[in-house]
DRENLUM-192258 format. One record per residue (C-alpha): x, y, z. Coordinates in steps of 0.25 Angstrom, whole numbers, plus 5000, padded with zeros to 4 digits. Last residue first. Layout:
REM residues N
XYZ ...
***
This chain:
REM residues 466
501252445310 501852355298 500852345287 500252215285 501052085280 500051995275 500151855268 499451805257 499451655254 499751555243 501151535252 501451445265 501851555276 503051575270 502651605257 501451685262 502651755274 503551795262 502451865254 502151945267 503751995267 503552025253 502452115257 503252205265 504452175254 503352255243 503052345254 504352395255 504752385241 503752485237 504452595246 503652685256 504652825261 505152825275 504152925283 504252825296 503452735289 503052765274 502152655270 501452595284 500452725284 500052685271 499452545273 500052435266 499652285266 500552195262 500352065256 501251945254 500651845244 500851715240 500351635229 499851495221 500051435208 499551295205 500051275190 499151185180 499451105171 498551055160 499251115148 499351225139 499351345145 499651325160 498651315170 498851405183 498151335194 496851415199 496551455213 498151485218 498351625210 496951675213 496851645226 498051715230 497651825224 496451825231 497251825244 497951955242 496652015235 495951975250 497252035256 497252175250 495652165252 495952135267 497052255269 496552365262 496752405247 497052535242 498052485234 498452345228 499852305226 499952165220 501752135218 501951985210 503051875213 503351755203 504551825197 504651955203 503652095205 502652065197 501552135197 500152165202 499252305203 498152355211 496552345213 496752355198 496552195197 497352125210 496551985206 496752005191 498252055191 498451935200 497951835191 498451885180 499951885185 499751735191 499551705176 500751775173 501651725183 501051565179 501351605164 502651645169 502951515176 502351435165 503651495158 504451475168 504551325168 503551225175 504051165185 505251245188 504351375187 503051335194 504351295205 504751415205 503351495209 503251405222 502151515227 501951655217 502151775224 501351875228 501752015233 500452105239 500352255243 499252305247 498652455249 498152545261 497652665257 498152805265 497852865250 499052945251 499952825257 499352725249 499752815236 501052785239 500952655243 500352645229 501252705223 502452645227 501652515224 501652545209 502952595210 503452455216 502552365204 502852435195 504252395195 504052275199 503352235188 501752265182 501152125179 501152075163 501351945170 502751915160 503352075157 503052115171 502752265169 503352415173 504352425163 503452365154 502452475156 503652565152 504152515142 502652505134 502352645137 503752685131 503552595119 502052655117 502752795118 503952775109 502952715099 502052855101 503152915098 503552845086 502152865081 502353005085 503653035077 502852955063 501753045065 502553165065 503353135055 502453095045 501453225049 502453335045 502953255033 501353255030 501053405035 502053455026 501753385013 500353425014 500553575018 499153625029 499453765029 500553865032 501253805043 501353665049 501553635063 502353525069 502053455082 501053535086 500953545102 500453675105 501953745105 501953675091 500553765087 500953895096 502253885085 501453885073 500353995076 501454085079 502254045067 501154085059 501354025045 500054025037 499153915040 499253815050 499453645052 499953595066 500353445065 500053375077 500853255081 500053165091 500453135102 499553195112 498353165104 497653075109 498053105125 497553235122 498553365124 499353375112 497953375106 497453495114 498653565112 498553565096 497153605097 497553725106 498353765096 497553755085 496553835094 497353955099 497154055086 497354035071 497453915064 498053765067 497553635059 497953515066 498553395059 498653285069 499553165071 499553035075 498253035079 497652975091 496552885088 495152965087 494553035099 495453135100 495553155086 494153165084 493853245095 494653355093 493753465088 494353585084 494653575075 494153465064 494753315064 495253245053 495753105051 497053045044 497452895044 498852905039 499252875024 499953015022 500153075008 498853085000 497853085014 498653205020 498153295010 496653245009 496653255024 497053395024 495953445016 494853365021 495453425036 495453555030 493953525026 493653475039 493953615045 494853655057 495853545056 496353425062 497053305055 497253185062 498453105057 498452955062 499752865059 500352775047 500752685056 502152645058 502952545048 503152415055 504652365055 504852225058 505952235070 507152175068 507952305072 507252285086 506252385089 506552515098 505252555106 505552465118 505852605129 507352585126 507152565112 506752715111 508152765117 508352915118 508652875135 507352825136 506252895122 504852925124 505253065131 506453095118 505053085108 504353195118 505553295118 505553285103 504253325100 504353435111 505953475105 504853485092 503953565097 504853675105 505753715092 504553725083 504053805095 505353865093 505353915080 503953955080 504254045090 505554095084 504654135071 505154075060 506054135047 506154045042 505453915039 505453785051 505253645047 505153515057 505653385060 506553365050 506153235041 506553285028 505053275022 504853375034 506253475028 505853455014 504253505018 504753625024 505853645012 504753635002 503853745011 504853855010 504253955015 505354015025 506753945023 506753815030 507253785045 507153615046 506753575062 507653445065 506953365078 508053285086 507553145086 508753085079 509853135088 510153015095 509652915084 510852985076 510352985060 509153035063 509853155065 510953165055 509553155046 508853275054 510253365048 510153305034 508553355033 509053495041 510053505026 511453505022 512753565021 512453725021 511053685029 509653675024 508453655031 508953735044 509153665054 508353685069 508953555076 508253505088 508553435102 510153465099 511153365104 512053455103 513353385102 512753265095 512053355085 513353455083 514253335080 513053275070 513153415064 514653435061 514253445046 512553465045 512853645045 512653755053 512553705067 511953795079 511553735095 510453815103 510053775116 508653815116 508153935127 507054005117 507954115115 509154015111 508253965100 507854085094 509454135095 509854005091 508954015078 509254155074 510654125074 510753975067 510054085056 510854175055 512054055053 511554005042 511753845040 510953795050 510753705061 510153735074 510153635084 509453675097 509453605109 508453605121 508653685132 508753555142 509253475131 508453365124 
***
């Protein structure tokens, strides 16, 4: 999206290419004009426009042709495509939503239902380019292998809200004929039961009069259930006004001139069908990132947790003026487990070792692994003899029980060593040089040496320098 945002106006008139840049250009858009679909895919991939106002029909074609060039080009296929139609012309509205075009506008409009149109959808889009790296889903795990069985999504949730159970009755009845989603209803403007119930995919919200169909639509934008959800603005009469405070309020589309059947279900098809994806995106993104941050065989958190994670907390140390722990195991004679037995006992022994520590440290602190058979504890706020007492119950724990492997009678002795260093925060920025992780982790490296030294299956100390 460019910094102005890009504006494709497409358009077979020249008067009204005019009126539209002049709108647009006010509102500080980047305004780019075509006339006709020849030439366009060179005009799209110089552009790069962030949305295209066409009109529904042009002298060699029609908006529908134009959002087709664009799903055709997985780099341009999520630039929205708003249809212009002539004034009341409700067949060409519902043509232009069967179509697949993002939205409808009628002449003449308003400018500021224009551009709150305008701002809604360069919103929806802004939020579908957020869940995507570098425009690439796959990057994140959410593209699926050509092979994939294909699994058809879920039919979705649709809440309907209105200001009178009969309208609800009413609206249900319609729906019901032509959708197959689970549909409830909830009067204005009690929100309880859709905040209380499983978040809706999408909600039909009655508008009227006055401030409080807005303000409905900005509370549910708001709520943590409802943030993302598609919400479908319904209002009698056409007040442009009305419309665009709606979509500035965080409609997603708004329907004008009463509750139209056929409207409202190609309305609610796409939407439902975008957010699904982008709740997909969102799942695959929380997903990458967590795995970003844990060790795929212990289910530990990594290395690279683990050094923010003790950034932090040293940080946090020097506000606090607490002292905290920090602690590097290693398992003893972990090779020959290994040659002995293969890698895979060795990674069911790692893994049992990781449970055992997780248990001990608890949510006093955290555990990972930091390398093959070594592990990183950091427990905060902790002094020096209850750092030491966990240091040595650890110990304990690893080296009381053998560690029996699954099918068999054998069992593996398994002991430990620990280098601990104990951090007060006047030791963490001396001489004003700024504290890094990696030096207390190679501090109490330096005590996991003197354990293996000394004989290992122990703890050994190495205390702030004075």
């Amino acid at each position: 999206m460019s910094v102005q945002g890009t504006i494709l106006v497409l358009d077979g008139v020249s008067t009204n290419r005019i009126m539209l840049k002049v709108q647009l250009t006010a509102a500080w858009y980047h305004v780019v004009q075509g006339e006709r679909l020849r030439g366009l895919p060179t005009l799209l991939r110089r552009s790069q426009p962030d949305l295209v106002l066409a009109a529904q029909t042009l002298p060699d074609g029609k908006a529908a042709d134009v959002k087709k060039l664009l799903a055709g080009d997985p780099t341009l296929a999520d630039i929205p495509v708003v249809a212009i139609t002539q004034q009341n012309d409700k067949a060409a509205r519902i043509q232009a939503l069967a179509d697949g075009l993002d939205d409808v506008l009628a002449y003449p409009f308003k400018d500021t239902l224009l551009l709150a149109h305008v701002r809604s959808l360069l919103r929806i889009r802004g939020k579908q380019q957020e869940l995507r790296i570098n425009d690439e889903p796959k990057s994140i795990g959410f593209a699926e292998p050509q092979t994939a069985f294909y699994k058809p999504p879920p039919a979705g949730l649709v809440a309907l809200l209105a200001h009178s159970t009969r309208t609800n009755s009413t609206w249900r009845k319609a729906l019901s004929k032509q959708m197959p989603n689970s549909i409830s209803t909830h009067t204005l403007p009690n929100l309880k039961g859709i905040l209380s119930a499983p978040a809706p995919d999408a909600i039909v919200v009655e508008l009227g009069p006055g401030a409080a169909g807005q303000t409905i639509l900005s509370d549910l934008r708001s709520r943590a259930t409802t943030r993302h959800s598609a919400l479908i603005g319904v209002m009698q009469g056409d007040n442009a006004d009305l419309a665009a405070e709606a979509l500035d309020w965080g409609a997603d589309a708004v329907c004008q001139g009463g509750f139209e059947t056929d409207e409202i279900v190609l309305r609610l098809k796409r939407h439902i069908a975008r957010k699904q994806t982008d709740d997909k995106l969102r799942a695959s993104l929380r997903k990458g990132l967590t795995d970003s941050l844990t060790d795929a065989l212990t289910g530990l958190h990594n290395r690279r947790f683990a050094m923010s994670a003790l950034d932090q907390i040293a940080r946090k140390s020097l506000n606090s003026g607490r002292s905290f722990a920090v602690m590097v195991a290693d398992l003893d004679h972990f090779k020959s487990i290994n040659d002995r037995f293969g890698h895979s006992v060795g990674d069911l022994v790692l893994t049992e070792v990781a449970g055992r520590l997780q248990r001990t440290v608890e949510k006093a602190g955290f555990v990972a692994r930091i390398g093959g058979e070594e592990f990183l504890i950091c427990i905060p706020d902790v002094p020096q003899e209850n750092a030491l007492e966990t240091a040595d119950l650890i110990c304990d724990r690893i080296c009381a029980e053998p560690f029996r492997l699954p099918d068999s009678q054998l069992s593996i002795p398994v002991t430990i060593s620990i280098g601990l260093r104990l951090c007060e925060p006047w030791s963490l920025n001396r001489s004003g040089s700024p504290f890094l992780a990696g030096d207390l982790l190679k501090s109490a490296d330096i005590a996991l040496y003197a354990a293996k030294k000394a004989g290992r299956n122990q703890v050994q100390i190495r205390p702030d320098a004075a």
